[in-house]
Backbone as a ProteinNet text record, in pm:
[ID]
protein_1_A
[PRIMARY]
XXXXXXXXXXXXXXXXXXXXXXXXXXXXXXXXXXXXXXXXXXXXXXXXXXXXXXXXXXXXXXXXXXXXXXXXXXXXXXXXXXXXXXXXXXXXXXXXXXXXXXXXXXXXXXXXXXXXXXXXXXXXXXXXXXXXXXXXXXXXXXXXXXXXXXXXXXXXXXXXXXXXXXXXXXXXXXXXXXXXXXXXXXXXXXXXXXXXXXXXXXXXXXXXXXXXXXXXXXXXXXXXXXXXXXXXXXXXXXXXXXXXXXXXXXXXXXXXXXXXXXXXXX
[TERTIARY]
1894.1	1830.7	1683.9	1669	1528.5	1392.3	1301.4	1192.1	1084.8	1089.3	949.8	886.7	754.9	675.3	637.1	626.9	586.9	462.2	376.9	274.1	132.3	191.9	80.8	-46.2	-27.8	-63	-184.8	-140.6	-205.6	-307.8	-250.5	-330.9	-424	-439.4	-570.6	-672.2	-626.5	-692.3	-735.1	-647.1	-731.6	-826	-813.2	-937	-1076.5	-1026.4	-1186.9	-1198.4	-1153.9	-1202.8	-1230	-1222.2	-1229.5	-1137.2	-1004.2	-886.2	-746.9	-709.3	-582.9	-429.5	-356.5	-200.6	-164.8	-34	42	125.4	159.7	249.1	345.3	504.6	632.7	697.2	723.2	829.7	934.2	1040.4	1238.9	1227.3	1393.8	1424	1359.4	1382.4	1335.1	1360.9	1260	1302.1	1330.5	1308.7	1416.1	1538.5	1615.4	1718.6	1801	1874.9	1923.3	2023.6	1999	2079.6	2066.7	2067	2085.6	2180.3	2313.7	2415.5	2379.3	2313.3	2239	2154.6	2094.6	1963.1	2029.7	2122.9	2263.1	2273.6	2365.2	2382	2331.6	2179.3	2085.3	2008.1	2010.2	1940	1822.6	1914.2	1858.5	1720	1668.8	1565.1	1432.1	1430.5	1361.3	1336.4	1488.9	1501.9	1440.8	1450.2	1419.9	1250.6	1216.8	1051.8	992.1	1054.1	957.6	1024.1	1104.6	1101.3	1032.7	939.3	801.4	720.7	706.6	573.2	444.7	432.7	336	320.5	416.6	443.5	403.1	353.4	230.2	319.8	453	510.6	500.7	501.2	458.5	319.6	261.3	122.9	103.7	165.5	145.2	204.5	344.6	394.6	299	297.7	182.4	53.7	-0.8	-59.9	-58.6	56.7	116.5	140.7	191.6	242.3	119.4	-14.8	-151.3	-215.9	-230.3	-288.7	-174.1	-80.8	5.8	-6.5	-31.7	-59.4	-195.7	-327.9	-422.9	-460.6	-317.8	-348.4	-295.5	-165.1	-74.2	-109.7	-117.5	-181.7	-48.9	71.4	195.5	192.8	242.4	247.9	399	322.5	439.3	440.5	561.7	534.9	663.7	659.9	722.1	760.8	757	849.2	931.4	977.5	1051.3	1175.6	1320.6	1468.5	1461.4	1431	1376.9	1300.5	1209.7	1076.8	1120.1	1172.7	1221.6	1336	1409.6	1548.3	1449.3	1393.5	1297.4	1217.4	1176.6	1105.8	1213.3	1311.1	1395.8	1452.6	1462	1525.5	1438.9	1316.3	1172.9	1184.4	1186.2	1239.3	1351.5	1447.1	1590.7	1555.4	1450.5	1441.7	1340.7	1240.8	1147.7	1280.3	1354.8	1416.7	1480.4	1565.3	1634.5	1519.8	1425.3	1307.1	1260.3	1261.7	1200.7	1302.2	1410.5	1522.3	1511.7	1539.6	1561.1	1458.1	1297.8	1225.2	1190.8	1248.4	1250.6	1293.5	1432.8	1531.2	1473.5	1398.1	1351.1	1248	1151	1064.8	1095.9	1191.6	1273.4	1352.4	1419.6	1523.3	1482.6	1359.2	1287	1149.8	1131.3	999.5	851.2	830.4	739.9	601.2	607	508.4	453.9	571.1	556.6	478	489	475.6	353.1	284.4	149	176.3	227.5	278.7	153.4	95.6	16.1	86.8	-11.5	87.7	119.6	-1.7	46	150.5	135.7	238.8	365.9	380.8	533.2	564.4	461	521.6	540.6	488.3	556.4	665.2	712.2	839.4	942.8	917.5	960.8	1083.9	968.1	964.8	1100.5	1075.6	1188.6	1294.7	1297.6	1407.2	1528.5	1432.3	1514.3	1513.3	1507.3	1522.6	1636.3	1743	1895.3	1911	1842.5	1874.7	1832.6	1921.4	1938.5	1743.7	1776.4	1683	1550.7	1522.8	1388.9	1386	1485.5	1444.6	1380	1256	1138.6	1038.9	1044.8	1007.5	857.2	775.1	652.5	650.8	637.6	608.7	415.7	420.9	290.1	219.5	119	107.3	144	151.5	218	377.7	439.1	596.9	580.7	492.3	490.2	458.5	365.6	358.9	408.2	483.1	646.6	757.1	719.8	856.1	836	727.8	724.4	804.7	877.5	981.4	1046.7	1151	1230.5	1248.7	1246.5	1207.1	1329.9	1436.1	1586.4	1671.9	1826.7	1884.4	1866.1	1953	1915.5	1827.1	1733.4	1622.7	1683.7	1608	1630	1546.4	1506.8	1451	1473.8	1446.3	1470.6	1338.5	1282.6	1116.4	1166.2	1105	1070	1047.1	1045.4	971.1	804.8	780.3	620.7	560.4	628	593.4	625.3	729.2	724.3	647.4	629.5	480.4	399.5	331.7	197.6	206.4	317.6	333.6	340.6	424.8	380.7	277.8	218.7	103.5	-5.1	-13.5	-146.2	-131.6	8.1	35.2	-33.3	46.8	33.7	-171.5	-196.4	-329.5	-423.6	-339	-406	-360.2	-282.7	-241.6	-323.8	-374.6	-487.8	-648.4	-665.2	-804.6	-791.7	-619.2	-636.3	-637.8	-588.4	-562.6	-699.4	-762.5	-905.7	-981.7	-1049.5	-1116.3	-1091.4	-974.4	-928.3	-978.2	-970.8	-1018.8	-1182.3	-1258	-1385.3	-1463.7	-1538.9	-1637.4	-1740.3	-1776.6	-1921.7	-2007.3	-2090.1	-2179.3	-2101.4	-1967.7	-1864.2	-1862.2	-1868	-1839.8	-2008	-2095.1	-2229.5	-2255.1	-2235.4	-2221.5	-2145.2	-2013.1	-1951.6	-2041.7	-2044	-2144.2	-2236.1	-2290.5	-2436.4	-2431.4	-2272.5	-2205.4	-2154	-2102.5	-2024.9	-2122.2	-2217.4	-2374.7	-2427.2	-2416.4	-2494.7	-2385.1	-2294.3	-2164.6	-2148.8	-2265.4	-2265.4	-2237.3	-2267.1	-2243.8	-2134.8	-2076.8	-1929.2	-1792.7	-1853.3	-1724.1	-1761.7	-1881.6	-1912.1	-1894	-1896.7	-1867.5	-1686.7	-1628.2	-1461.8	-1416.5	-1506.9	-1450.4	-1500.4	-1629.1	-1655.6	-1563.4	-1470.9	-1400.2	-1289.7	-1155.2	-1034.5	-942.6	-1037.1	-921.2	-958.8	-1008	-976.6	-856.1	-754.7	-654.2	-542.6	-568.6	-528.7	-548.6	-713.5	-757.5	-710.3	-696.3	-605.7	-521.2	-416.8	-300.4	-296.1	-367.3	-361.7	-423	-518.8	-530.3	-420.1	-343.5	-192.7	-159.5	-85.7	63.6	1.7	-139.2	-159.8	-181.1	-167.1	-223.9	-133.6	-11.5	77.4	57.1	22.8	-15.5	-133.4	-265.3	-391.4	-469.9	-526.7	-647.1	-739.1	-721	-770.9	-931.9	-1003.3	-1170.1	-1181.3	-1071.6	-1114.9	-1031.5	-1026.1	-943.1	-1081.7	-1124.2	-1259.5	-1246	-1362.3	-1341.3	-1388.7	-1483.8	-1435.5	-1339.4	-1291.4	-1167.8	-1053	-1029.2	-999	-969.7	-1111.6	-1177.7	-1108	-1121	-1100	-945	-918.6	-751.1	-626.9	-662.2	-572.6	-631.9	-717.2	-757.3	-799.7	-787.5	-824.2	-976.5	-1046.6	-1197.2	-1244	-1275	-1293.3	-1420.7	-1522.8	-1624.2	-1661.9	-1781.1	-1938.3	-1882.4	-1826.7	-1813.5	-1729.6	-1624.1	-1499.7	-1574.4	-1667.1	-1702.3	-1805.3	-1891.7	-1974.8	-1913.1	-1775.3	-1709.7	-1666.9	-1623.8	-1645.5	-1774.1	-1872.4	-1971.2	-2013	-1999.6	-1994	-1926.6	-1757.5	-1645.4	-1695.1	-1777	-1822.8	-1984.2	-2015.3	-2159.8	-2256.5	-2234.2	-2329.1	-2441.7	-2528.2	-2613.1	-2717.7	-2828.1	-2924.6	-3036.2	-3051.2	-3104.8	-2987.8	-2867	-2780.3	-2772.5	-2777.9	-2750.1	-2837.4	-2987.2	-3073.7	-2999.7	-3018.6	-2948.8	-2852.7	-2772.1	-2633	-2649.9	-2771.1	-2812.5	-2885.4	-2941	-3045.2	-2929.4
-972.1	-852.7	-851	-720.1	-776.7	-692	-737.4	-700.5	-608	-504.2	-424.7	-344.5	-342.8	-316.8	-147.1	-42.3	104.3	89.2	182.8	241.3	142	41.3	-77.4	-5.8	28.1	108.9	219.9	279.7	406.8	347.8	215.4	145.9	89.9	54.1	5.6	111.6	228.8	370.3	401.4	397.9	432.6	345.5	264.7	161.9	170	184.3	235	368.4	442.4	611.9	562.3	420.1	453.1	463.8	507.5	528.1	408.7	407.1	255.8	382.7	279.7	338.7	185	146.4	78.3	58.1	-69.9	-65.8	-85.2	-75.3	-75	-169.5	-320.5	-419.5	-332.3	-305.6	-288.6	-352.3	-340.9	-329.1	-396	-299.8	-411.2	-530.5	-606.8	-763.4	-831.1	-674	-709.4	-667.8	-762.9	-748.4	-750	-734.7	-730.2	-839.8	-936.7	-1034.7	-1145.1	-1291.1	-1380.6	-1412.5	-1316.3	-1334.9	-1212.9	-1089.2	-1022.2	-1124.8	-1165.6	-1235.4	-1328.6	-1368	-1506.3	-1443.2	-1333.1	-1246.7	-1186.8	-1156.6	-1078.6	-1220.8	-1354.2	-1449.5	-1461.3	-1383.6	-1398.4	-1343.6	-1275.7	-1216.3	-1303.2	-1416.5	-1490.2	-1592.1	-1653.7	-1747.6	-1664.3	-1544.7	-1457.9	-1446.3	-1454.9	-1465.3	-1561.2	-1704.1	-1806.2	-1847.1	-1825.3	-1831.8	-1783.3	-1650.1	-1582.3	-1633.2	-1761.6	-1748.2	-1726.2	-1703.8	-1674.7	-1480.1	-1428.6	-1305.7	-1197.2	-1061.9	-981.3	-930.5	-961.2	-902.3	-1013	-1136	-1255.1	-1230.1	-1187.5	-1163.7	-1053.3	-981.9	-848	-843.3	-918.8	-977.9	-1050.9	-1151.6	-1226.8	-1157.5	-1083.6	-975.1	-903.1	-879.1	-797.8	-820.1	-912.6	-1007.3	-1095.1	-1120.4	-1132.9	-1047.3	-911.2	-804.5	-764.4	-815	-754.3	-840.7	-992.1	-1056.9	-1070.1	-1036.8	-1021.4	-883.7	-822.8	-697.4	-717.7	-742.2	-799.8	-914.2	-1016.5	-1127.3	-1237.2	-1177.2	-1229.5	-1357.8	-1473.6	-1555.5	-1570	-1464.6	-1392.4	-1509.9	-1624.1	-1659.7	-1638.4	-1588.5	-1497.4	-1619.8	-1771.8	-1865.6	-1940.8	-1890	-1984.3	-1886.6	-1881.7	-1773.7	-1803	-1917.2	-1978.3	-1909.6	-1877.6	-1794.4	-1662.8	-1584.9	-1503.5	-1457.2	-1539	-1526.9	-1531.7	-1623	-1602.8	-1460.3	-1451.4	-1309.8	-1225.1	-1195.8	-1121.2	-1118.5	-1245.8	-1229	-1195.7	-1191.7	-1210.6	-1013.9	-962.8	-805.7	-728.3	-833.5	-793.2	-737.6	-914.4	-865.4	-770	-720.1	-652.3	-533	-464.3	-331.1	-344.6	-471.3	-435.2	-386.8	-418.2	-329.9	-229.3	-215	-82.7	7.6	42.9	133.2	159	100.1	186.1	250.3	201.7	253.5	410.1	414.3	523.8	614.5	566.1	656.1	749	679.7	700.9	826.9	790.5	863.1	1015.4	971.7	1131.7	1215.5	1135.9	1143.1	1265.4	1210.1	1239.3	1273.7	1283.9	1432.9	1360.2	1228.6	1173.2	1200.9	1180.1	1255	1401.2	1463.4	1580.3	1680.8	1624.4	1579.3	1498.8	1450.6	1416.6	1246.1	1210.8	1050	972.2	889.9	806.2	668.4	565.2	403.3	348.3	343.9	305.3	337.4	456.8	571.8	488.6	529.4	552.8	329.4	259.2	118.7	77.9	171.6	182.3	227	371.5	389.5	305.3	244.4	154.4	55.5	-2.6	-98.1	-115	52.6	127.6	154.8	202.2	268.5	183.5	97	-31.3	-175.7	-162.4	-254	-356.9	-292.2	-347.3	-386.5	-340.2	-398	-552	-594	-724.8	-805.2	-728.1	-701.1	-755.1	-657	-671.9	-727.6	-860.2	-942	-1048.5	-1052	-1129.6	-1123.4	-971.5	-917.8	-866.9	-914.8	-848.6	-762.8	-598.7	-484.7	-483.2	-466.1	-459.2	-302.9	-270.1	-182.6	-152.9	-316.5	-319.2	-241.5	-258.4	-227.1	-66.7	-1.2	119.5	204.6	134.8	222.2	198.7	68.3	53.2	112.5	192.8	216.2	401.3	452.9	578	645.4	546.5	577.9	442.2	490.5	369.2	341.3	215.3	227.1	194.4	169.9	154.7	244.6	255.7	356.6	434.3	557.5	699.9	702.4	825.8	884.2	1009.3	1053.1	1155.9	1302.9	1288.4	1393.6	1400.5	1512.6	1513	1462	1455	1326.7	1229.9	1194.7	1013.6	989	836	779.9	719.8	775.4	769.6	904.4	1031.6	1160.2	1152.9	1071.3	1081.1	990.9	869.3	808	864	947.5	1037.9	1125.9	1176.8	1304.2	1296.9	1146.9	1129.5	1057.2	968.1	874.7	969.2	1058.2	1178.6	1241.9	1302.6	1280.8	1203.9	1082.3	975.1	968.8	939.5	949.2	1066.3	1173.3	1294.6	1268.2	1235.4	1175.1	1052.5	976.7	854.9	952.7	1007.1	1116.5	1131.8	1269.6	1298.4	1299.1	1109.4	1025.1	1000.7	956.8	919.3	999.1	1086	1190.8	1327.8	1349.4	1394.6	1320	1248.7	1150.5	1126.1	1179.1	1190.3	1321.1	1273.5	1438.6	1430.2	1503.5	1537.6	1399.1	1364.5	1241.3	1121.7	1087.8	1022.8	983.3	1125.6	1077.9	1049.2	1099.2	1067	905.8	875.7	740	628.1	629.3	616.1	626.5	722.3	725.6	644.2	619	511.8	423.7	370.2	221.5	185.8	268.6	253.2	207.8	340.4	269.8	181.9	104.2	-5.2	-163.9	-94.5	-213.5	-301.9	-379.2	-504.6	-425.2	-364.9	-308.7	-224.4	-228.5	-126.4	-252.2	-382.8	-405.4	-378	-382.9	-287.2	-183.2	-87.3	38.6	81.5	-36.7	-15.5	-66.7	-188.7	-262.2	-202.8	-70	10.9	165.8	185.5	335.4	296.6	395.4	408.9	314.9	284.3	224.4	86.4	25.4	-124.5	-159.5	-121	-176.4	-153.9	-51.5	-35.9	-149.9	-192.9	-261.2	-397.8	-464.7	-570.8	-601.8	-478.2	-481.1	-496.3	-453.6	-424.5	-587.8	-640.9	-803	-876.9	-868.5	-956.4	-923.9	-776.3	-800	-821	-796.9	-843.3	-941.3	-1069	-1163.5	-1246.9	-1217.8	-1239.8	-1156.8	-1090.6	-997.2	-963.2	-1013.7	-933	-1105	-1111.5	-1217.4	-1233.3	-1346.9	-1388.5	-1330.8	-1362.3	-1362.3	-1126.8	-1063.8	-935.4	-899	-975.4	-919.1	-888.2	-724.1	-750.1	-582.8	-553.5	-419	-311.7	-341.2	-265.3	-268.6	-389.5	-308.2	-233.5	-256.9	-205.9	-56.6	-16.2	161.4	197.4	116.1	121.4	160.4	41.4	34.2	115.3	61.4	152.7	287	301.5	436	527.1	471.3	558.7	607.6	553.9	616.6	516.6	510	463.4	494	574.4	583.9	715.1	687.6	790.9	926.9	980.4	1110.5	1163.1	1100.8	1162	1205.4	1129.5	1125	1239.4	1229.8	1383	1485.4	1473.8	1651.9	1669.4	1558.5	1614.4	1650.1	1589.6	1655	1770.2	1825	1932.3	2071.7	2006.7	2127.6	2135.1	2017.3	2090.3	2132.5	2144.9	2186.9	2141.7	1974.6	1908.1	1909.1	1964.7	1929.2	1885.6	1816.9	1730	1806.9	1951.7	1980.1	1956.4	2016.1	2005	1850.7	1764.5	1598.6	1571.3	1633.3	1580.2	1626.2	1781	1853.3	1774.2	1755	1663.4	1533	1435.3	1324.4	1365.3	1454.7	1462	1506.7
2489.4	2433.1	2474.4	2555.2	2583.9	2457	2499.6	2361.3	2454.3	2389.8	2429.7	2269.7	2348.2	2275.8	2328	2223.5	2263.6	2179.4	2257.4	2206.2	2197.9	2281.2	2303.2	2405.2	2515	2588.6	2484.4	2477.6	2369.4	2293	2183.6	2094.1	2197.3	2254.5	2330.1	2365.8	2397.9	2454.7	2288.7	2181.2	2082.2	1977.5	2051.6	1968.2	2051	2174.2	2272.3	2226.2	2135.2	2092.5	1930.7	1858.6	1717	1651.5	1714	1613.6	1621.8	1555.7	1576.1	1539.8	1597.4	1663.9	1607	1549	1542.5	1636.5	1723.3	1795.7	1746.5	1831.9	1744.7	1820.7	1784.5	1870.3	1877.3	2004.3	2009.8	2061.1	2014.2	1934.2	1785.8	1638.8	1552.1	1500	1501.5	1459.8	1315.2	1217.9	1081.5	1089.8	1056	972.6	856.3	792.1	681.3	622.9	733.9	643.6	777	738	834.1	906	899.4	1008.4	1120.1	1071.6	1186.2	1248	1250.4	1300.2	1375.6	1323.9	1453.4	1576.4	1499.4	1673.6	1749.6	1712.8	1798.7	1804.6	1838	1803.7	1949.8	2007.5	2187.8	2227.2	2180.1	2170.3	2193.8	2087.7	2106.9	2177.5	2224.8	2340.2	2512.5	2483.1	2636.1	2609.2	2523.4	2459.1	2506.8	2496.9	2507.2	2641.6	2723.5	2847	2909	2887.9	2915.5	2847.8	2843.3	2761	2822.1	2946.4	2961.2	2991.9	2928.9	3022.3	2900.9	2959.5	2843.9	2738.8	2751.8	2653.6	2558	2548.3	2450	2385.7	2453.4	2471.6	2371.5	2348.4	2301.9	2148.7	2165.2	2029.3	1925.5	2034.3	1912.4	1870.7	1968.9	1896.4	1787.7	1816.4	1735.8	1593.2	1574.1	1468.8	1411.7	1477.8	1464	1362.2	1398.8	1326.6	1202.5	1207.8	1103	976.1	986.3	902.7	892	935.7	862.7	782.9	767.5	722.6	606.4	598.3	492.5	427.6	540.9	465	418.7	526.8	549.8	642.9	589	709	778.2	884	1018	1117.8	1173.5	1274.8	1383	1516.4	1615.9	1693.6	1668.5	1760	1765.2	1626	1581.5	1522.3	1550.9	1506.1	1345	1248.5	1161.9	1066.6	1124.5	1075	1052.4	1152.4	1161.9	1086.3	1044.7	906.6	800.5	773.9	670.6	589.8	735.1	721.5	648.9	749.9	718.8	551.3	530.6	435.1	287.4	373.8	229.6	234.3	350	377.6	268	304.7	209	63.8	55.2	-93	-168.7	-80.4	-103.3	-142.8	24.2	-9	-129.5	-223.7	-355.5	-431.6	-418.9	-512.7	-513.7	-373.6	-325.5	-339.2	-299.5	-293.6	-425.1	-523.7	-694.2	-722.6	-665.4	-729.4	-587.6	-496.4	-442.8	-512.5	-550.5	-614.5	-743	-805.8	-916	-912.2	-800	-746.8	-712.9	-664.8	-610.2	-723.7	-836.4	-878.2	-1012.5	-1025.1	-1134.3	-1114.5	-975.5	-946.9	-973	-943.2	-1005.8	-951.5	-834.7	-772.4	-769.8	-754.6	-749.7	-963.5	-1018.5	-1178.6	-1216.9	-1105.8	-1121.2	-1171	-1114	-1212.6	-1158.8	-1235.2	-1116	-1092.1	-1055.3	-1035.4	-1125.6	-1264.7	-1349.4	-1452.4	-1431.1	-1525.6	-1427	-1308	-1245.2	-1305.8	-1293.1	-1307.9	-1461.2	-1540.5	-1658.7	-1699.2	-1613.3	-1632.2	-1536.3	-1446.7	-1376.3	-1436.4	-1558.5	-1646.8	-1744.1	-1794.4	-1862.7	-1803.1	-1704.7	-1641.8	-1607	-1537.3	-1425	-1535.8	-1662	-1697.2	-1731.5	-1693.8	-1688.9	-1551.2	-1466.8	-1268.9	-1288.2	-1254.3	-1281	-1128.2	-1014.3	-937.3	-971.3	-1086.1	-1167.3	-1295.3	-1289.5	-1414.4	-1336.6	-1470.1	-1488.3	-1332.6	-1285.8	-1195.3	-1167.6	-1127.3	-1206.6	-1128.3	-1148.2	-1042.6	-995.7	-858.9	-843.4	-790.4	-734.1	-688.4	-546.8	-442.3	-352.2	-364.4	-435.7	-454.2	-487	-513.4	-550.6	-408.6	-383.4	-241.4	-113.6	-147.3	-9.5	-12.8	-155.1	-222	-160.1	-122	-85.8	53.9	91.9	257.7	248.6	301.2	356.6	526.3	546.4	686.4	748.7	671.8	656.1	631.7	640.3	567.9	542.9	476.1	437.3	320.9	362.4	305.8	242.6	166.4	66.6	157.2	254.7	320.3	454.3	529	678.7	756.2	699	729.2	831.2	902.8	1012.2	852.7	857.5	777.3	763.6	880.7	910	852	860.6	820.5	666.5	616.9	470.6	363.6	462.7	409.9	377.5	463.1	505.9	385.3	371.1	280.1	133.3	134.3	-45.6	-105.2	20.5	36	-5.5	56.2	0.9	-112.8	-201.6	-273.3	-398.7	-356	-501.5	-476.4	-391	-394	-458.3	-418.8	-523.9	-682.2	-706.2	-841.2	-853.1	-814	-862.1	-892	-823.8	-834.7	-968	-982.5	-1098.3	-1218.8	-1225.5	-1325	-1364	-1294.4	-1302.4	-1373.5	-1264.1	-1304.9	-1408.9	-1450.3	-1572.1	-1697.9	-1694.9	-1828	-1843.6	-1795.9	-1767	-1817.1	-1899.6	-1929.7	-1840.7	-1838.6	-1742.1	-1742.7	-1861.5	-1923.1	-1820.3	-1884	-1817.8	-1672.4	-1648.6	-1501.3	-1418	-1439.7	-1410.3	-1441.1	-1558.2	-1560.8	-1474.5	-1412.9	-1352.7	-1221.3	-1172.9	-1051.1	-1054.7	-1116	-1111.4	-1134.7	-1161.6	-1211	-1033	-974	-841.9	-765.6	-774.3	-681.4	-726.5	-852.4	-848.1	-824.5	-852.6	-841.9	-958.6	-950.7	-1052	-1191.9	-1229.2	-1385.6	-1375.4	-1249.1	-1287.2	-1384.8	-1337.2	-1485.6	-1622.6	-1667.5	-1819.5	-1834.2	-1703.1	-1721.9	-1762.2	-1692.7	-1706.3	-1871.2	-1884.5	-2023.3	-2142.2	-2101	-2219.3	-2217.6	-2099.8	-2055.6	-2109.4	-2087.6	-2153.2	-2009	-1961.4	-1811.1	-1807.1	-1967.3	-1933	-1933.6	-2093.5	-2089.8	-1905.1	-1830.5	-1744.1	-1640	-1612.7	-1595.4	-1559.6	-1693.8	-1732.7	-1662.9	-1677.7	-1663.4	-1505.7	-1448.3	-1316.4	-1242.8	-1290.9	-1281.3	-1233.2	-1377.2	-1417.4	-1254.6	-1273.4	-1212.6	-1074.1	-1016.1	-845.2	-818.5	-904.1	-888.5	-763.4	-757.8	-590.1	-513.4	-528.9	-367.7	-321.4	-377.1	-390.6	-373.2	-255.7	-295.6	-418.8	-450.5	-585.2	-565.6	-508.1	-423.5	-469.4	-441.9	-415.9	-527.3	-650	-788.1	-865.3	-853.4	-882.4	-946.8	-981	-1063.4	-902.6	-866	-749.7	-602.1	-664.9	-581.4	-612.3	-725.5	-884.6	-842.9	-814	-776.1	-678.4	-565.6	-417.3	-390.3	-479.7	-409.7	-520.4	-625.3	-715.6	-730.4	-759.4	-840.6	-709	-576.6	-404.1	-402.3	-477	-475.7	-372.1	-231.8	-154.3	-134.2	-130.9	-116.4	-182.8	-180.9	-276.2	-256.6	-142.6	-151.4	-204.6	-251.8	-356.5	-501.8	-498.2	-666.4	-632.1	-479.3	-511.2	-494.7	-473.8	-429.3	-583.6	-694.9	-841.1	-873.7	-884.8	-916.5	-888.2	-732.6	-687.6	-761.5	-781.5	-851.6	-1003.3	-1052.7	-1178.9	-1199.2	-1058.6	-1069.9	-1151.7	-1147.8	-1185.7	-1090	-1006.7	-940	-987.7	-949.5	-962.5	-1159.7	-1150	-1255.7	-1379	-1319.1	-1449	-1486.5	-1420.8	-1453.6	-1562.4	-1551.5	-1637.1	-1773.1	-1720.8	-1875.4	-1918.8	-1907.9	-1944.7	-2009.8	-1932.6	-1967.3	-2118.5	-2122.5	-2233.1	-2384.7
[MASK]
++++++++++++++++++++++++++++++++++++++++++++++++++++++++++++++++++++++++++++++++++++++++++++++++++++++++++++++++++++++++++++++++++++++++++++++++++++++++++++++++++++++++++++++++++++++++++++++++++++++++++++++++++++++++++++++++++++++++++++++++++++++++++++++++++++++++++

């Protein structure tokens, strides 16, 4: 079976412009169970007979950038490693698939659900799936759970187009989780907690989004570097406030500008 890599080409042209392209190993190198992985085992034996050849070259690349992103320890030389993987895959999809289902089943997105809302009903829902006993749901599992990169989908979407589509989505639902719960005073405060950083954990443990907070600690503590379990990343990653200008396009829609702030403060 031989291994190529698409879109390697391109990704190089778009990192000299600023923009990144994912390349795609083919055939793919998950599978769904370790007797697939037997019979396609060849793949890798035709790999390291090139080892010096750019398609090795490009793999390990490949498989390079994928685990400092993830933070997966991916290794591409061993058929071994590779069942492993696979099978660490398997078990992600029993998680992911119900909570797709759920997603769709019951409009969650579309209904304004945010992460914490949807991993609370999660909690409820799926609490007889044998799957998710003594399961801790994270926020990772919520947003793998938005496409399947497997099996049938509930839409006529790629699964790259249905990422994209509920990914922006659930992200507009973190805004409006947020910033709904905020009065004017509120949210000015907030702003000047973000810009200063250091006082944004008083700002969370005195708001209605500690107990959220908390909660959100606990369950990342396997998937989330211990070092960046911090209140702003807190902002960043759950709640999608990635930078200063989300919070000035609220200020903007409620026409807080610079005289009204005082007014407000006073």
């Amino acid at each position: 079976m031989d291994v190529k890599i698409k879109n390697f080409d391109e990704c190089e042209k778009a990192l000299e412009n600023g923009k990144q392209i994912t390349p795609i190993i083919e055939p793919k190198l998950l599978y769904a169970s370790e007797d697939s992985f037997k019979r396609e085992s060849s793949w890798i034996q035709k790999l390291e007979e090139n080892a010096d050849s750019k398609t090795l070259e490009r793999a390990k690349n490949f498989y390079n950038n994928y685990q400092n992103q993830w933070y997966k320890p991916v290794v591409l030389n061993w058929i071994s490693s590779a069942i492993d993987f696979a099978k660490e895959w398997f078990d992600d999809t029993r998680i992911n698939k119900p909570i797709y289902d759920l997603l769709y089943d019951k409009q969650l997105l579309d209904k304004g659900y945010s992460v914490y809302e949807i991993i609370k009903l999660v909690e409820i829902e799926l609490k007889d799936n044998v799957d998710f006993k003594n399961y801790v749901i994270s926020d990772v599992d919520i947003w793998k759970s938005l496409t399947l990169s497997w099996g049938e989908t509930k839409t006529n979407l790629n699964y790259e187009d249905e990422y994209y589509y509920n990914s922006e989505k659930l992200k507009n639902n973190q805004h409006n989780h947020f910033f709904s719960k905020l009065d004017d005073k509120q949210l000015l405060e907030f702003k000047e907690a973000y810009e200063d950083n250091e006082s944004l954990v008083e700002w969370i443990n005195n708001s209605c989004f500690k107990e959220e907070y908390d909660d959100w600690l606990k369950r990342n503590k396997r998937v989330i570097n211990q070092a960046t379990l911090n209140p702003n990343y807190f902002v960043r990653i759950r709640l999608k406030i990635k930078d200063i200008s989300i919070i000035q396009k609220q200020l903007e829609e409620r026409n807080l500008v610079s005289g009204q702030q005082q007014e407000i403060e006073q």
